[in-house]
One Martini backbone bead per residue (centre of mass of N, CA, C, O) as a GRO file, in nm:
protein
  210
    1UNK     BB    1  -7.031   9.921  -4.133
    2UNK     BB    2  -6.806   9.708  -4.078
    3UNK     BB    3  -6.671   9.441  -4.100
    4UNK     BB    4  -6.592   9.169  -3.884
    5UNK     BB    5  -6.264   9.014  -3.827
    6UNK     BB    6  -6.159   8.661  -3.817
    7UNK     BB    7  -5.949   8.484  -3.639
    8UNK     BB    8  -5.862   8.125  -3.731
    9UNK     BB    9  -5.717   7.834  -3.530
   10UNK     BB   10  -5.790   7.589  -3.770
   11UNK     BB   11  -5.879   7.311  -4.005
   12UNK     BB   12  -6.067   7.164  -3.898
   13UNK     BB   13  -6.405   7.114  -3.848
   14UNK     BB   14  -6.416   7.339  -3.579
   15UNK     BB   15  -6.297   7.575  -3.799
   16UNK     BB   16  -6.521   7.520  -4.059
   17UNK     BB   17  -6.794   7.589  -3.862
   18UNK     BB   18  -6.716   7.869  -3.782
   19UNK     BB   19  -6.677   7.976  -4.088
   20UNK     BB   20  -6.948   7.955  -4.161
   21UNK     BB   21  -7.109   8.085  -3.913
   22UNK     BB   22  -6.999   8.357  -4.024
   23UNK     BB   23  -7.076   8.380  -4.282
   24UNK     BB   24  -7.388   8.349  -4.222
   25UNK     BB   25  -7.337   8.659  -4.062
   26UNK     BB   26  -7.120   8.847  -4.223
   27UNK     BB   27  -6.832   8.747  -4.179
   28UNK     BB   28  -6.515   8.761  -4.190
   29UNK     BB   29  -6.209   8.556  -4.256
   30UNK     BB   30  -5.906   8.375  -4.131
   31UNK     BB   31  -5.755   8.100  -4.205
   32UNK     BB   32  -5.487   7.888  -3.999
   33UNK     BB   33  -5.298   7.625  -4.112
   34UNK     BB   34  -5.022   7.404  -4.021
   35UNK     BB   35  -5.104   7.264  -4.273
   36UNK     BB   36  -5.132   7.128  -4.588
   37UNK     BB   37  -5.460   7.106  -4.499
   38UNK     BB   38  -5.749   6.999  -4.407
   39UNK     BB   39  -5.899   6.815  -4.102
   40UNK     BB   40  -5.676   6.776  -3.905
   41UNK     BB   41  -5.698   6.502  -3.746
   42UNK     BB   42  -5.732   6.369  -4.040
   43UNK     BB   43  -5.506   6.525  -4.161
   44UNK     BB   44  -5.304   6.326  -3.946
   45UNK     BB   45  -5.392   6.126  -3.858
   46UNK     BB   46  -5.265   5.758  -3.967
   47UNK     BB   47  -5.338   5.498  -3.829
   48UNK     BB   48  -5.369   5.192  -3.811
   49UNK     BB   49  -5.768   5.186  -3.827
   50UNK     BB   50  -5.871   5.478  -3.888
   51UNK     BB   51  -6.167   5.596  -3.727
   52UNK     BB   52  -6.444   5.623  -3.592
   53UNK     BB   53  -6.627   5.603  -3.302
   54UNK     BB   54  -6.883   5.671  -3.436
   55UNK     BB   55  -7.148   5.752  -3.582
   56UNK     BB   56  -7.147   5.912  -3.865
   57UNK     BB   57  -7.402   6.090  -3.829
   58UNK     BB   58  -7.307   6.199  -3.559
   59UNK     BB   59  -7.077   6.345  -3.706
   60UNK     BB   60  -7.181   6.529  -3.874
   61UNK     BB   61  -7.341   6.786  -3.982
   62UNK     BB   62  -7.594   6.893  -3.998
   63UNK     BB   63  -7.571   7.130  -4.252
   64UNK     BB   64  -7.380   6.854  -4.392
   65UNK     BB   65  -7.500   6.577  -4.489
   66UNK     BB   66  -7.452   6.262  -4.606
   67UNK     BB   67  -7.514   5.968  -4.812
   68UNK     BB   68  -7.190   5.847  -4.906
   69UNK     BB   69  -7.128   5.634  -4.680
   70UNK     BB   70  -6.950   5.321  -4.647
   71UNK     BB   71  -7.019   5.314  -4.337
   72UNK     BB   72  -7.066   5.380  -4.024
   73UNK     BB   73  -6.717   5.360  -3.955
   74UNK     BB   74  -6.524   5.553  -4.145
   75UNK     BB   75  -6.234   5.577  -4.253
   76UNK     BB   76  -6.073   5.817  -4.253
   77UNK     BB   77  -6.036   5.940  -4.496
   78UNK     BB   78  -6.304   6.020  -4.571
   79UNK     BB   79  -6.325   6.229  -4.343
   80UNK     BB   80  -6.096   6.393  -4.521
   81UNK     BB   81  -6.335   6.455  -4.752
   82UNK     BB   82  -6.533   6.584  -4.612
   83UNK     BB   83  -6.358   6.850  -4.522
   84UNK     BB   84  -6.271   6.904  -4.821
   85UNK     BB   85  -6.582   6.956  -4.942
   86UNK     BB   86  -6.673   7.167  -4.730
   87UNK     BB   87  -6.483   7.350  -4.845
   88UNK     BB   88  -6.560   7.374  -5.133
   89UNK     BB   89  -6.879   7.459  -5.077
   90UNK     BB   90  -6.813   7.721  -4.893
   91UNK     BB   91  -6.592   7.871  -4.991
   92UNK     BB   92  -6.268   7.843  -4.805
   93UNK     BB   93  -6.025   7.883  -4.950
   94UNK     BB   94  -5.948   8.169  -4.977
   95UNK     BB   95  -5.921   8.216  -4.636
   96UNK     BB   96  -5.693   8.035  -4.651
   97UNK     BB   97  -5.353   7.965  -4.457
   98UNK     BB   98  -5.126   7.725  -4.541
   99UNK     BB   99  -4.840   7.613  -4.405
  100UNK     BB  100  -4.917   7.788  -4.126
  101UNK     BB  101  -4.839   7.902  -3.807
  102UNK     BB  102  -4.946   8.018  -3.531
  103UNK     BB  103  -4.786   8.232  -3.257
  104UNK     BB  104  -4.938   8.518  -3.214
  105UNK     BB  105  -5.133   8.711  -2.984
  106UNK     BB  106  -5.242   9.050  -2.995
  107UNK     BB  107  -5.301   9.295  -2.796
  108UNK     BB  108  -5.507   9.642  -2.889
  109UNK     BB  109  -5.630   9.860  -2.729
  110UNK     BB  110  -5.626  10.116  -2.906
  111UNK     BB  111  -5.704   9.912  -3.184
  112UNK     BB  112  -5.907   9.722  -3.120
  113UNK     BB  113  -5.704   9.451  -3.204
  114UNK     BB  114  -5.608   9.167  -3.325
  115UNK     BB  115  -5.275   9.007  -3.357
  116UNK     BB  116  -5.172   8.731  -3.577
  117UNK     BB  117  -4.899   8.570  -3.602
  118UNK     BB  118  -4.678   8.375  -3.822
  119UNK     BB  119  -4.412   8.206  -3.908
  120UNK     BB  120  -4.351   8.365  -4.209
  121UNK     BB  121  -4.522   8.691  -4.093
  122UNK     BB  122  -4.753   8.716  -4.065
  123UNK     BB  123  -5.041   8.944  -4.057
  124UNK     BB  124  -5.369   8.935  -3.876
  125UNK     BB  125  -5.670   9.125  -3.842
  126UNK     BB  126  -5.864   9.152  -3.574
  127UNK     BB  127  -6.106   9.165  -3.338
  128UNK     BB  128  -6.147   8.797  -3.332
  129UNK     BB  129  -6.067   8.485  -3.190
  130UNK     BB  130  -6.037   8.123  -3.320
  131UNK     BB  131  -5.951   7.849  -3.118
  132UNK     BB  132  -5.893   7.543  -3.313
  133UNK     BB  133  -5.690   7.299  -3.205
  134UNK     BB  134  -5.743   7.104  -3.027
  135UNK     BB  135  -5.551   6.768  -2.908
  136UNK     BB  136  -5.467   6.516  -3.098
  137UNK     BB  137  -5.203   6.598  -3.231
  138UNK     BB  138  -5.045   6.556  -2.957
  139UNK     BB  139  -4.839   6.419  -2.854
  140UNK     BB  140  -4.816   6.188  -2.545
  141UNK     BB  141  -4.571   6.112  -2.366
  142UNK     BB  142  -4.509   5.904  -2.125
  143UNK     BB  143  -4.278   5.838  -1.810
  144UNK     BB  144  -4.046   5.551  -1.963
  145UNK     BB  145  -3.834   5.387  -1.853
  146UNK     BB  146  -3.633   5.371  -2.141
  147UNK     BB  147  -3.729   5.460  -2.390
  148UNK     BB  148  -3.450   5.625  -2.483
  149UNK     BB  149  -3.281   5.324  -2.510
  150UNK     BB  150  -3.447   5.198  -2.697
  151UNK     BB  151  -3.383   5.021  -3.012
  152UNK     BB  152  -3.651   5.035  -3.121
  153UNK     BB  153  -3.945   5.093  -3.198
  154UNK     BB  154  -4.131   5.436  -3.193
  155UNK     BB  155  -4.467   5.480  -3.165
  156UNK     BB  156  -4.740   5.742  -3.226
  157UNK     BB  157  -5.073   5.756  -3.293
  158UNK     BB  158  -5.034   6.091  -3.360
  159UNK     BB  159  -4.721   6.003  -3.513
  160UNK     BB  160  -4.682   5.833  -3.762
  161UNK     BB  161  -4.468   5.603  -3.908
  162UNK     BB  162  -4.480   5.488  -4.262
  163UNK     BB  163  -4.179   5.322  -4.279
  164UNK     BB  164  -4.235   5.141  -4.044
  165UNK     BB  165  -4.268   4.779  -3.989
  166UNK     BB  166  -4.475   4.520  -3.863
  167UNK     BB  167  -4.344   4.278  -3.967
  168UNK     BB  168  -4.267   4.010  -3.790
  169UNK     BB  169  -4.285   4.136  -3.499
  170UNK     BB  170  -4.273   4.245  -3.228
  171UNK     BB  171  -4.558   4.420  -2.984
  172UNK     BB  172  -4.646   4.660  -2.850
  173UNK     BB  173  -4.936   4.840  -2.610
  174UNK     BB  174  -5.004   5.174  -2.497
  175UNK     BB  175  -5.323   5.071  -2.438
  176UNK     BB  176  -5.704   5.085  -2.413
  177UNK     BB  177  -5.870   5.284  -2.629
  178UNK     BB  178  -5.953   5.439  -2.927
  179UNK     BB  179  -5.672   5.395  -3.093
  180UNK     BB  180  -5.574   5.104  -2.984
  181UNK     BB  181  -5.877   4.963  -3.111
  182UNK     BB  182  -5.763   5.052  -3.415
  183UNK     BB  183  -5.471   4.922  -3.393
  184UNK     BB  184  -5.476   4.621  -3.310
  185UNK     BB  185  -5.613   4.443  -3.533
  186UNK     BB  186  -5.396   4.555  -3.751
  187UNK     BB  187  -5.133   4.439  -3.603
  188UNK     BB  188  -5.192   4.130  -3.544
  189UNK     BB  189  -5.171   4.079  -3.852
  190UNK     BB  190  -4.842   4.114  -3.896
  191UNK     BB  191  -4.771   4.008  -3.637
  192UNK     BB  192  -4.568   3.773  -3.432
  193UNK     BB  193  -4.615   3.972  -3.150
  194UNK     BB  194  -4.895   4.054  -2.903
  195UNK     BB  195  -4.881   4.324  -2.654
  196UNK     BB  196  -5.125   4.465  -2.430
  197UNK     BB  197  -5.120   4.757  -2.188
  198UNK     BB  198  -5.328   4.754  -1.939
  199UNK     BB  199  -5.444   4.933  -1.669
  200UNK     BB  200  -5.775   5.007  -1.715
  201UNK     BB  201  -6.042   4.820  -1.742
  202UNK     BB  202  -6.254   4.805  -2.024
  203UNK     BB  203  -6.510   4.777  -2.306
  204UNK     BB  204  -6.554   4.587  -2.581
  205UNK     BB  205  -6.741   4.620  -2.856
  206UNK     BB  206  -6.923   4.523  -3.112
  207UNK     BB  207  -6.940   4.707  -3.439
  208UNK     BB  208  -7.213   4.815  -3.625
  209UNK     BB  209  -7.042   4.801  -3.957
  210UNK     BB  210  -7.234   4.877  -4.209
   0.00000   0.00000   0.00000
């Protein structure tokens, strides 16, 4: 009997874990992922002071841990070294089509298999579909009147601009959440001034960043 293949949409962390564990199932798979590199949220998300937001020790795989991390909460380039690295041990770049997003999946009663197409035209015969989407990599501006009329610059922290420079800028921060706390003290650095537009008060305390 011929193995089953799965397409898998996604080369985030969530996606490369999904396939090491269909390879040791004896599982064939395509993995999709709509940027030119694996990594998801590490190799899309960029704003400065990107970093794990946990003890790194608890967000590695448990079953491919590093002893090589620089420090408890490591900056995403690293961590995007790490799902580079996880990429070439497991053998799954032959697997991956890169630089191209799925659009759509459909399935077939009469060949019990899904058709997934992609934005280039290709189409990907599956038994069984694996979306590791995320959700972080998706910009979600709440609707803040004025905002379009606003001359000055806007950025957001999932999708950074790194050619807007915010030296010596008067700078908002709406939110003080996860990305928040850690663009907060990067912009204060350059900023000539800085306000930080908090709804709901959160606790934030020092992380033990050894």
């Amino acid at each position: 009997m011929a193995a089953k293949h799965v397409a898998i949409i996604g080369a985030g962390l969530g996606g490369l874990c999904a396939a090491i564990k269909l390879q040791e199932a004896g599982y064939t798979f395509t993995i999709v992922e709509k940027l030119n590199r694996v990594g998801g949220t590490w190799a899309q998300n960029t704003y400065p002071g990107v970093a794990c937001d946990v003890p790194v020790a608890l967000y590695q795989f448990s079953f491919a841990q590093s002893i090589n991390w620089s420090r408890a909460y490591p900056q995403g380039e690293e961590i995007q070294a790490y799902a580079e690295e996880i990429a070439d041990r497991y053998q799954l770049r032959p697997h991956l089509i890169l630089g191209d997003e799925a659009v759509s999946a459909v399935w077939n009663e009469t060949a019990r298999k899904w058709t997934v197409a992609t934005a280039s035209g290709e189409e990907i015969m599956a038994d069984a579909v694996i979306g590791a989407l995320g959700q972080l990599n998706r910009p979600n501006w709440p609707n803040i009147p004025g905002k379009d009329s606003f001359k000055g610059d806007v950025l957001h922290s999932a999708a950074w601009d790194h050619s807007v420079g915010l030296e010596g800028k008067r700078v908002g921060v709406i939110g003080s959440a996860a990305s928040a706390v850690q663009i907060i003290p990067e912009v204060a650095k350059v900023a000539s001034h800085l306000t930080v537009f908090q709804r709901s008060p959160n606790w934030v305390i020092p992380r033990r960043d050894i």
